[in-house]
C-alpha positions, 0 to 999 in steps of 0.5 A: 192683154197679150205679152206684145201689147203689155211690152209695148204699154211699158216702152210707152210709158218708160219713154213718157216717163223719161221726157218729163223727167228732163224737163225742167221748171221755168222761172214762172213755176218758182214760188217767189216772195214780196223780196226783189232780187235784182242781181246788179244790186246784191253783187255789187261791192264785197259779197262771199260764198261757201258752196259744196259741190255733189256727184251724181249720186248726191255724194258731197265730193268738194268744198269751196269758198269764194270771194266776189267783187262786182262793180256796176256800170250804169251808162252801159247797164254792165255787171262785172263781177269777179270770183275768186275761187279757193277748193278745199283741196287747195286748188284756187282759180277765177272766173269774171263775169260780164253781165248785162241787164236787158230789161224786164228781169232779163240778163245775158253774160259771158265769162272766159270758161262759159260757152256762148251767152248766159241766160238769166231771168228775175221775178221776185226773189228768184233768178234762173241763170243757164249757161255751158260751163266748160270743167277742166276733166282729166287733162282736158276740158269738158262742157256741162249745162248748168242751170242756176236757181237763186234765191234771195232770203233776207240778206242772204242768197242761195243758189242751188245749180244742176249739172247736167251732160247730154241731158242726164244730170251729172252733178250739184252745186249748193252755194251761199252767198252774203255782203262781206 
């Protein structure tokens, strides 16, 4: 094989390599169990969260934990769900949540730091919920693609998001959350 053809058999398969690596998993390649979550009824009340945020490189670089209150509409099929946020650095915000169901285990939300509409699909136990996010950073504010995996486990609900900016992943979220 000459050098030309070698050089170009690695460029190929460099760039094979890096498009399935941005793929994602789609909400029919999670394994589910018999348990249905079904976000409307499991945030609805009192629920709390305890999450770490990592950087890129996997290191845990912050702490939180977070008071929920969701409350249903049922006419309008209208999840409002308010999160009060308390970081171990002190720092201390919130974020309210419109959800609506649309049906056939599909979701759509907004919120005051999310651009757009969030999108959300349930099967099972799993829901995976996708939005921009826009983070305050350095003085300024900077949008990040997040992709919200949640999974229901008894009683508990654990929720693992990927950041990511111009499709390279710039950070991890692991959260819990349970009924208060």
């Amino acid at each position: 094989m000459t050098a030309a053809r070698r050089i170009c058999f690695t460029l190929l398969f460099s760039c094979i390599f890096w498009l399935t690596a941005c793929t994602s998993l789609t909400i029919d390649d999670a394994e589910t169990t018999s348990q249905t979550f079904a976000i409307e009824d499991f945030l609805r009340g009192d629920t709390v969260a305890t999450g770490i945020l990592f950087d890129r490189s996997g290191n845990a670089t912050r702490h939180f934990n977070v008071d929920l209150e969701g409350t249903w509409d049922e006419k309008n099929e209208l999840l409002t769900l308010r999160e009060d946020f308390v970081f171990n650095d002190g720092e201390e915000n919130q974020r309210v949540w419109k959800i609506k169901r649309l049906g056939d285990g599909k979701y759509e939300g907004e919120a005051d730091d999310v651009s757009g509409k969030a999108i959300g699909v349930s099967k099972g136990n799993t829901m995976l919920w996708k939005y921009e996010l826009n983070i305050p950073y350095k003085g300024s504010t900077l949008a990040v693609d997040f992709e919200d995996w949640m999974f229901l486990n008894d009683d508990i609900l654990i929720n693992r998001a990927v950041m990511r900016k111009f499709g390279f992943k710039v950070g991890e979220v692991l959260i819990t959350i349970k009924p208060k």
